[in-house]
C-alpha positions as CSV (number, residue, x, y, z in Angstrom):
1,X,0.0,0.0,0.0
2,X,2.9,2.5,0.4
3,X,3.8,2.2,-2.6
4,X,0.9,3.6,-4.0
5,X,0.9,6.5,-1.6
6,X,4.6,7.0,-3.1
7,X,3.4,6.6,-7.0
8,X,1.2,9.6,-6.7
9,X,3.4,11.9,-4.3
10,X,6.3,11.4,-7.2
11,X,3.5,11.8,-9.8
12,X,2.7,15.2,-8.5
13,X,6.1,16.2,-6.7
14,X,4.3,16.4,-3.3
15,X,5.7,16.2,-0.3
16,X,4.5,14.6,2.7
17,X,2.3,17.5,4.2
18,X,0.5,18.2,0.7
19,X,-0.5,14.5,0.0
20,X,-1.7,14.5,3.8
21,X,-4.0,17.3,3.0
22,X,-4.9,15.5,-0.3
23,X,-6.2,12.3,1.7
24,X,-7.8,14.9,4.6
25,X,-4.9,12.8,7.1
26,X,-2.8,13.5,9.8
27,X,1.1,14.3,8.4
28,X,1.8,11.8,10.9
29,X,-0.6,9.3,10.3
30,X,0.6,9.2,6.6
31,X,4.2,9.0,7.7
32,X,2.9,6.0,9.7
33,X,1.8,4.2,6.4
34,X,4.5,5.5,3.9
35,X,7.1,3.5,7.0
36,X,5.3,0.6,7.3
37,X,4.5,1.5,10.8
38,X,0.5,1.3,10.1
39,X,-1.7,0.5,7.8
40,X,-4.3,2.5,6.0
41,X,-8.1,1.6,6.4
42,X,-10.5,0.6,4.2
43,X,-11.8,4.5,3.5
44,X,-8.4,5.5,2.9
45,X,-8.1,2.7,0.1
46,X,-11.8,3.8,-1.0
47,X,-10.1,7.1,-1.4
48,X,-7.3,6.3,-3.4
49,X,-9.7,3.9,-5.7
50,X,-11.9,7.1,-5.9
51,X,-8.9,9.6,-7.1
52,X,-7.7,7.1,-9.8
53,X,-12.0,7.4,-10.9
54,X,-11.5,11.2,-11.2
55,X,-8.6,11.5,-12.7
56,X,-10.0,8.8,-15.5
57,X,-13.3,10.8,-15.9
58,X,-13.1,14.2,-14.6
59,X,-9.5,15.3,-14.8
60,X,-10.1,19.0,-14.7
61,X,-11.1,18.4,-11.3
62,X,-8.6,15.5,-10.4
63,X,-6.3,18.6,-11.1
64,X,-8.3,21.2,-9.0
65,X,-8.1,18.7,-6.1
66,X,-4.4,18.4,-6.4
67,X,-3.7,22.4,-7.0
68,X,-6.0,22.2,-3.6
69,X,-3.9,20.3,-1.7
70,X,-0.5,21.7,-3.3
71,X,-1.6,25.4,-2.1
């Protein structure tokens, strides 16, 4: 699962604060997955199935949700 969470902070060039904002997490609750210290929950993976959706169908807002979180 971490890998995934790395995929789309390299994707963008976030760092760890943006993509936290980007999943509405804790910085240090996505530190804890991107270490292998915890694992994300079943609405964090609905989440991340849900961003790959927009960005398929809707990518002008895929991209307003990223500019969101990269502000």
């Amino acid at each position: 699962m971490s890998d995934q969470f790395i995929d789309l902070k390299s994707k963008h060039k976030m760092n760890d604060r943006q993509l936290a904002k980007l999943l509405g997490v804790p910085l240090t609750t996505l530190r804890g997955w991107l270490y292998g210290v915890r694992i994300a929950g079943s609405s964090t993976l609905r989440t991340m199935e849900l961003l790959e959706i927009i960005e398929q169908h809707a990518p002008r807002l895929y991209r307003d949700l990223i500019d969101d979180a990269m502000a």
